[in-house]
Legacy VTK file of the C-alpha trace (Angstrom):
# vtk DataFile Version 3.0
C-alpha trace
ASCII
DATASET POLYDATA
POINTS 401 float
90.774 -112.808 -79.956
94.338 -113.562 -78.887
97.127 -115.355 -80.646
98.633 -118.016 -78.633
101.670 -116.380 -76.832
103.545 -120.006 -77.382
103.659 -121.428 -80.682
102.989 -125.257 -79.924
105.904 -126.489 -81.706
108.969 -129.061 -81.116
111.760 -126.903 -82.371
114.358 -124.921 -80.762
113.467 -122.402 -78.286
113.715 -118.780 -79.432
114.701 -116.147 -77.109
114.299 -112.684 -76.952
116.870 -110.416 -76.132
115.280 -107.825 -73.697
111.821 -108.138 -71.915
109.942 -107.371 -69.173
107.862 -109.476 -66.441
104.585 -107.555 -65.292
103.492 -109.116 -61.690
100.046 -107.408 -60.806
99.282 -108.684 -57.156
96.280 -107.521 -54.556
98.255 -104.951 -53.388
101.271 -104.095 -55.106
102.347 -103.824 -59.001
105.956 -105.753 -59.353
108.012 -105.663 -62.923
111.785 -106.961 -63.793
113.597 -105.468 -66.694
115.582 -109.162 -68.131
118.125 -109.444 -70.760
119.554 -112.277 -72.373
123.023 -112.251 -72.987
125.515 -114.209 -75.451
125.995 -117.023 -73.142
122.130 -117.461 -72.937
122.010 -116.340 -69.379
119.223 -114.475 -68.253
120.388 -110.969 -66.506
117.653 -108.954 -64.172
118.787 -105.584 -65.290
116.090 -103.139 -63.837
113.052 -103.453 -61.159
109.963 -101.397 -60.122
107.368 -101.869 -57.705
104.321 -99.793 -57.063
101.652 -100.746 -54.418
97.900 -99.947 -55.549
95.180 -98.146 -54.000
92.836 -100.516 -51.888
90.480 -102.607 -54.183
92.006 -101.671 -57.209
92.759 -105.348 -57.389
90.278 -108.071 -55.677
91.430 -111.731 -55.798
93.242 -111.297 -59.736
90.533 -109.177 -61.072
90.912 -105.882 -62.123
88.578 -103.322 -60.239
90.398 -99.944 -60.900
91.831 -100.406 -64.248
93.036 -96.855 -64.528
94.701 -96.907 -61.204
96.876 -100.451 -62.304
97.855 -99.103 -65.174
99.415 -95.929 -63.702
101.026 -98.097 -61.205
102.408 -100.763 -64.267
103.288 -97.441 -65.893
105.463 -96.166 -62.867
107.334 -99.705 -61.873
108.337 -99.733 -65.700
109.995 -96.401 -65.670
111.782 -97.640 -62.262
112.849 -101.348 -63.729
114.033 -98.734 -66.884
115.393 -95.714 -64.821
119.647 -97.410 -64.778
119.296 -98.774 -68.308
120.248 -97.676 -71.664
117.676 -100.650 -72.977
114.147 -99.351 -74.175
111.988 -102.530 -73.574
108.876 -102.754 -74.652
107.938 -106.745 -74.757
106.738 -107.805 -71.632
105.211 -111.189 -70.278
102.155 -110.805 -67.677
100.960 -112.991 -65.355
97.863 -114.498 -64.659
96.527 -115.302 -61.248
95.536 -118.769 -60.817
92.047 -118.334 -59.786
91.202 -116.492 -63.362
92.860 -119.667 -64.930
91.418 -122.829 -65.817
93.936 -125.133 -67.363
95.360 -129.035 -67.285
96.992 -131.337 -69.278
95.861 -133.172 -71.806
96.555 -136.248 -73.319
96.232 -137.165 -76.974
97.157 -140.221 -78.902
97.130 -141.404 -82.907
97.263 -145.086 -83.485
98.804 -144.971 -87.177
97.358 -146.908 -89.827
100.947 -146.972 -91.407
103.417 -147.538 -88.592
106.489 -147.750 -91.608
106.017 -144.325 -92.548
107.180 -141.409 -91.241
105.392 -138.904 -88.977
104.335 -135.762 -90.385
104.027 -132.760 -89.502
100.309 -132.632 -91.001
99.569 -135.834 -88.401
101.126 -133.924 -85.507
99.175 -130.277 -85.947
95.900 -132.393 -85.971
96.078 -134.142 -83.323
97.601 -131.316 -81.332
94.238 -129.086 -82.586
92.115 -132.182 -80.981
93.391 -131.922 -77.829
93.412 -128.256 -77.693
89.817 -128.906 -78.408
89.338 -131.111 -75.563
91.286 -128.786 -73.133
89.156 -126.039 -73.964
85.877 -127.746 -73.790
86.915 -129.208 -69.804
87.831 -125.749 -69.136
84.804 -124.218 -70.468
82.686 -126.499 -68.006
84.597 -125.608 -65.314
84.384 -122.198 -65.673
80.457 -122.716 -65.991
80.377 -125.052 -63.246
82.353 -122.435 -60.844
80.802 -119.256 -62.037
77.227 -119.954 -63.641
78.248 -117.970 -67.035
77.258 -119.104 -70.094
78.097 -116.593 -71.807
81.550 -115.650 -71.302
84.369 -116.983 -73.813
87.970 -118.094 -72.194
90.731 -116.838 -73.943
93.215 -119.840 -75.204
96.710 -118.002 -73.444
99.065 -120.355 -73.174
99.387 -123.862 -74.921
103.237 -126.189 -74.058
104.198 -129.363 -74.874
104.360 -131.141 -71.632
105.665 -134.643 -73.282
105.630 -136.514 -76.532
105.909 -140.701 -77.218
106.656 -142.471 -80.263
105.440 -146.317 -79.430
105.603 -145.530 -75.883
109.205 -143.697 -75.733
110.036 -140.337 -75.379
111.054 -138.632 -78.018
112.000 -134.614 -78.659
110.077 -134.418 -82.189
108.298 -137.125 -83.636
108.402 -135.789 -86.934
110.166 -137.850 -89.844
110.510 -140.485 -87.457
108.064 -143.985 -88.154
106.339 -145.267 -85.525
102.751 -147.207 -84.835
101.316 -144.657 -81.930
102.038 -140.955 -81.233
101.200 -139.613 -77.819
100.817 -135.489 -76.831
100.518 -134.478 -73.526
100.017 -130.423 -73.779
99.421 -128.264 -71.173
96.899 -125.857 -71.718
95.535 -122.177 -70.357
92.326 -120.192 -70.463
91.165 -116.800 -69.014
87.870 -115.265 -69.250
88.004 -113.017 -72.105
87.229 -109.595 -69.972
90.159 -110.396 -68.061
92.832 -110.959 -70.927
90.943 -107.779 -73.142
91.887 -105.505 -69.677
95.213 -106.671 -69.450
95.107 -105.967 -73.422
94.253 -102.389 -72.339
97.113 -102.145 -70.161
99.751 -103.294 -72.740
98.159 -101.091 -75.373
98.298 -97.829 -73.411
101.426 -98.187 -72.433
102.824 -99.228 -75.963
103.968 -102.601 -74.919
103.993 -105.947 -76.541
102.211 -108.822 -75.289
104.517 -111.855 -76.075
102.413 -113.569 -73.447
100.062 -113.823 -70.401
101.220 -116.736 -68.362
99.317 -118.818 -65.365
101.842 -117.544 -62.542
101.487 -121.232 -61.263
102.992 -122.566 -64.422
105.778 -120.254 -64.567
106.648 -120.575 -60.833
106.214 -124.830 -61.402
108.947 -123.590 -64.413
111.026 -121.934 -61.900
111.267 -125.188 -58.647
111.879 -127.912 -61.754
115.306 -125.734 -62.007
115.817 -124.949 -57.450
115.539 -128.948 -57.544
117.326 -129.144 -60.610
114.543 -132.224 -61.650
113.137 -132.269 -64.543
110.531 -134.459 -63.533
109.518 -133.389 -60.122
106.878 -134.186 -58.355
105.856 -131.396 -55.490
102.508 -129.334 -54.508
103.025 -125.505 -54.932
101.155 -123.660 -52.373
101.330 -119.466 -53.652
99.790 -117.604 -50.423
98.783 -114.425 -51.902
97.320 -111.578 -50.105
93.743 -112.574 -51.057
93.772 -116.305 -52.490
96.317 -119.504 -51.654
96.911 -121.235 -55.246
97.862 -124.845 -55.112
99.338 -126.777 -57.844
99.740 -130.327 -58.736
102.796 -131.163 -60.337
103.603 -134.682 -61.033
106.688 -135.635 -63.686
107.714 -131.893 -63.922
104.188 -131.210 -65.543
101.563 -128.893 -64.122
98.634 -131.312 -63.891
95.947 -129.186 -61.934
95.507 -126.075 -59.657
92.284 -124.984 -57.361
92.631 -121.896 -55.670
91.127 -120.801 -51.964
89.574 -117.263 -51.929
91.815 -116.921 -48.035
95.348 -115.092 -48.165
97.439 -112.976 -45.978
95.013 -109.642 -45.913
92.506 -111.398 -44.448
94.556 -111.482 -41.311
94.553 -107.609 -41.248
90.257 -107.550 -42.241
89.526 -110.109 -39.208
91.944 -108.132 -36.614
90.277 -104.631 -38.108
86.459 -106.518 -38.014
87.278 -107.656 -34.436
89.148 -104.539 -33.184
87.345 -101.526 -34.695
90.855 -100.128 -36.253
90.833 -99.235 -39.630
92.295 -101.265 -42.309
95.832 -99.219 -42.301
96.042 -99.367 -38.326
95.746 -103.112 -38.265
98.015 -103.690 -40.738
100.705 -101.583 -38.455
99.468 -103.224 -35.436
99.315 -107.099 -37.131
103.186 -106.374 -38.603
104.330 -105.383 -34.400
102.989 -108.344 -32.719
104.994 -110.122 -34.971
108.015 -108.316 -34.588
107.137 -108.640 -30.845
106.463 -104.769 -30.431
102.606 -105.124 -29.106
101.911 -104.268 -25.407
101.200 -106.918 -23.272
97.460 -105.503 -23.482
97.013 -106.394 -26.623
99.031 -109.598 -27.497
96.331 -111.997 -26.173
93.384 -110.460 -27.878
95.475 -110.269 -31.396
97.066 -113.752 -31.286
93.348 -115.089 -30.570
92.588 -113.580 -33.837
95.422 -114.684 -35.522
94.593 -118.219 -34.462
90.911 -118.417 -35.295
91.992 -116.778 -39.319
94.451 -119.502 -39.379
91.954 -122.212 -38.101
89.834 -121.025 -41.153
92.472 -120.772 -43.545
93.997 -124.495 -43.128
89.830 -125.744 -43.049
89.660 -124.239 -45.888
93.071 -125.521 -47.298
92.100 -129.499 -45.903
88.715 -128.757 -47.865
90.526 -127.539 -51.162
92.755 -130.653 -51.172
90.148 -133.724 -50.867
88.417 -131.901 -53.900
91.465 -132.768 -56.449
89.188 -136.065 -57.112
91.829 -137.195 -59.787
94.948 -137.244 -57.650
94.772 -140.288 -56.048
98.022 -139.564 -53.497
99.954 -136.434 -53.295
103.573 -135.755 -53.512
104.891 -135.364 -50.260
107.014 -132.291 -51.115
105.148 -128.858 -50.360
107.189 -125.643 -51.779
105.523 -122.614 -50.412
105.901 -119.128 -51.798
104.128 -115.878 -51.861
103.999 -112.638 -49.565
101.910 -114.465 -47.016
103.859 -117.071 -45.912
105.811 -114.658 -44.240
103.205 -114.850 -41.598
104.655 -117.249 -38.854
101.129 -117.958 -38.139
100.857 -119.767 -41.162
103.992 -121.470 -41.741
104.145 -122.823 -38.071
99.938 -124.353 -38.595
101.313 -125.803 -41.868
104.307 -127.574 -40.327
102.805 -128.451 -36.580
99.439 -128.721 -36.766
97.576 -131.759 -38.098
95.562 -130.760 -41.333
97.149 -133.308 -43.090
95.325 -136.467 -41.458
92.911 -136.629 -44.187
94.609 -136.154 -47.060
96.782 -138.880 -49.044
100.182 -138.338 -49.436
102.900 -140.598 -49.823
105.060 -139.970 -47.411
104.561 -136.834 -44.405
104.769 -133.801 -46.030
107.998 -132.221 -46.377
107.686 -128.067 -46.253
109.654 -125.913 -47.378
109.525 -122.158 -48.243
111.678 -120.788 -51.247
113.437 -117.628 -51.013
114.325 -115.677 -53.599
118.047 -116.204 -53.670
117.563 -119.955 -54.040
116.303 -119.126 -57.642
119.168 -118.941 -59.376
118.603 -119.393 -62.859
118.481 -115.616 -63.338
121.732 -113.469 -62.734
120.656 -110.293 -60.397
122.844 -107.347 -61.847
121.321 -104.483 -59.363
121.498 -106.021 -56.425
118.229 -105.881 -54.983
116.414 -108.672 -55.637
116.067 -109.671 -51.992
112.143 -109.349 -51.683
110.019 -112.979 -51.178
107.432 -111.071 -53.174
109.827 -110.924 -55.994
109.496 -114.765 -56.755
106.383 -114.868 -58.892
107.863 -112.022 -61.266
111.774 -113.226 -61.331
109.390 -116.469 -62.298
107.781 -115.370 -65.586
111.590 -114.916 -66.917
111.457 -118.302 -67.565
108.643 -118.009 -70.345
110.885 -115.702 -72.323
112.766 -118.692 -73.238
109.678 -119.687 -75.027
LINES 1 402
401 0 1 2 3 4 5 6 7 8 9 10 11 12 13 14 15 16 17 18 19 20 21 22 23 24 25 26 27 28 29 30 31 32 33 34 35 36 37 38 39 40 41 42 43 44 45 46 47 48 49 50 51 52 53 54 55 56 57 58 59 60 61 62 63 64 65 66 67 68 69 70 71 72 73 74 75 76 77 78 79 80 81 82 83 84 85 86 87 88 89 90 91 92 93 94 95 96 97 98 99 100 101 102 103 104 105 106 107 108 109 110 111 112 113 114 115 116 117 118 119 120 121 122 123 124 125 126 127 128 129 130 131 132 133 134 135 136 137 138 139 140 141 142 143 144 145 146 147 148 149 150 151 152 153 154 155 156 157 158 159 160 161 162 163 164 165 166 167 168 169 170 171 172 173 174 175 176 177 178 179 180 181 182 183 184 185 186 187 188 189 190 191 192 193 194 195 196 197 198 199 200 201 202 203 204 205 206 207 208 209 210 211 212 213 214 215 216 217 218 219 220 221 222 223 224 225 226 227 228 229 230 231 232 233 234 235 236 237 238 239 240 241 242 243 244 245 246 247 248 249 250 251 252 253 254 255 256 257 258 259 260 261 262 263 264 265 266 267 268 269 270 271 272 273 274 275 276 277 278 279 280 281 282 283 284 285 286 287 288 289 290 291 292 293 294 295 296 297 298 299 300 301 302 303 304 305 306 307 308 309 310 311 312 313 314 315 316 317 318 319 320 321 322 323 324 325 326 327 328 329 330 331 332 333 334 335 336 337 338 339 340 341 342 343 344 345 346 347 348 349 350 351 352 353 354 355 356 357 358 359 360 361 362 363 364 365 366 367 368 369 370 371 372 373 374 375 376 377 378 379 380 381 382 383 384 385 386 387 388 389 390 391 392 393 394 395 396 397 398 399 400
């Protein structure tokens, strides 16, 4: 069992001086070396990445466990190779479909509304709805895999607001008041999941300070691109093998469903379809859309491109009309991830009409972030120019926890 990697608390943040950001992806291994300096500025002093061996990652879960950690191993000694700092505390992410988390509400109607709230009041009715949290998320898991006997990991546990007779308020504590209210936003992981990434840390002598939903953290990261604290905005993370979506409404994560379709599945159809191996149609997908493919062969590809796509956004229609508690969606869409540099994809998402059935406020408003938008984070080597870079320069943010 796990401690929490957040203590669920109301008082001042606590920093650490010098950590690093562990990004474990499909297909490649991505780490940033941050420090924290006296002005409270985070600095990206170091960055590695590795790319794995094929399967040694499928869709989050760990399939070659020996394999990741060599490649964890080697993008740490390249984030560490032009700094005197030895860091050793890192933050890892989680990918969204090995999450199950939401907010929760809680509220205390007090019997003595002159007295002041204590701290005794607060823990308890923050342990309820961790309670609660974990018990939705436990059916959920059950629901979605069938295993009853698997036990989620409590990772990650944050305040997401707190009212005092219906105001906001930083700490309720020592402060009177008839009703309390807790929203908390809380994480889970299947426990063979958080005991490999356990493994990981513990072979290569590093300590856990925590294992993050990478939706939360990059929800974290757009709150301070918009500058707005209480946005509201989807998230859509096209990863190489899944597309995460999140639901954020008042600058709180409120729910995520993720679609088992990313950006390698473009390569498997054209290699299915083609009879090239994996490697070949990866070469041959990246020159017809550089424009490099003979004439030959651009018709046959693009059809292939087209009918992935065609899947992917059924798919995507299909993931959004099952968020049954979201009555109408934001009508901001902030896309990130490694696949959305597929034109494909970002031109079906802005032209085509997959939208029809789905409630938003207003039409959808796209836009993809790049990495230099993100500028909460100081880039001292100069080389943080990669789109894949997001999710990791992301998880900073959580050292501020």
């Amino acid at each position: 069992m796990f401690k929490l990697p957040f203590k669920i608390n109301f008082n001042k943040k606590s920093k650490t001086d010098t950590f690093l950001t562990i990004d474990i992806g499909s297909s490649t291994v991505k780490t940033l070396a941050f420090y924290n300096d006296s002005e409270s500025r985070l600095k990206v002093i170091g960055l590695g990445k590795e790319f794995l061996p094929e399967g040694a990652v499928r869709a989050g879960y760990i399939t070659d466990l020996k394999s990741v950690i060599e490649a964890v191993d080697e993008t740490i000694y390249q984030a560490l190779a032009n700094t005197e700092h030895r860091i050793t505390d890192a933050i890892i992410g989680i990918s969204e479909n090995l999450c199950y988390s939401q907010v929760t509400t809680g509220r205390l109607n007090r019997t003595t509304p002159g007295e002041l709230v204590t701290e005794k009041e607060l823990d308890n009715l923050k342990y309820k709805i961790i309670d609660a949290a974990y018990n939705t998320a436990l059916d959920d898991f059950v629901y979605k895999t069938g295993d009853l006997s698997t036990e989620l990991i409590h990772i990650s546990s944050i305040p997401a607001h707190t009212k005092l007779d219906s105001k906001i308020v930083d700490d309720p504590t020592d402060l009177p008041g008839a009703k309390v209210e807790l929203a908390i936003y809380n994480a889970y992981s299947p426990e063979y999941h958080t005991k490999q990434l356990q493994k990981i840390a513990d072979t290569l002598k590093l300590s856990v300070l925590a294992m993050v939903p990478n939706m939360f953290s990059l929800g974290e990261a757009l709150k301070k691109l918009t500058k707005d604290n209480e946005l509201d905005c989807i998230i859509l993370d096209i990863g190489g093998e899944t597309t995460d979506v999140g639901i954020m409404f008042g600058g709180g994560l409120i729910t995520t469903k993720s679609l088992p379709i990313g950006g390698r599945h473009y390569t498997e159809q054209l290699s299915l379809q083609s009879g090239l191996t994996w490697a070949e149609s990866e070469k041959k997908k990246n020159q017809y859309y550089f424009g490099q493919t003979a004439d030959t062969e651009t018709s046959f590809i693009e059809t292939v491109m087209t009918e992935t796509t065609d899947l992917w956004l059924s798919g995507l229609e299909t993931l959004f009309n099952e968020f049954n508690g979201v009555r109408t969606f934001a009508s901001d869409i902030f896309v990130v991830g490694g696949g959305s540099l597929l034109p494909d994809i970002m031109a079906a998402l802005e032209s085509r009409p997959w939208t029809k059935s789905i409630p938003f406020r207003e039409p959808p408003r796209i836009k993809r972030v790049s990495i230099s938008e993100l500028d909460f984070a100081r880039d001292t080597t100069g080389k943080l120019n990669e789109l894949d870079y997001i999710q990791a320069l992301s998880l900073g943010l959580m050292g501020e926890y």
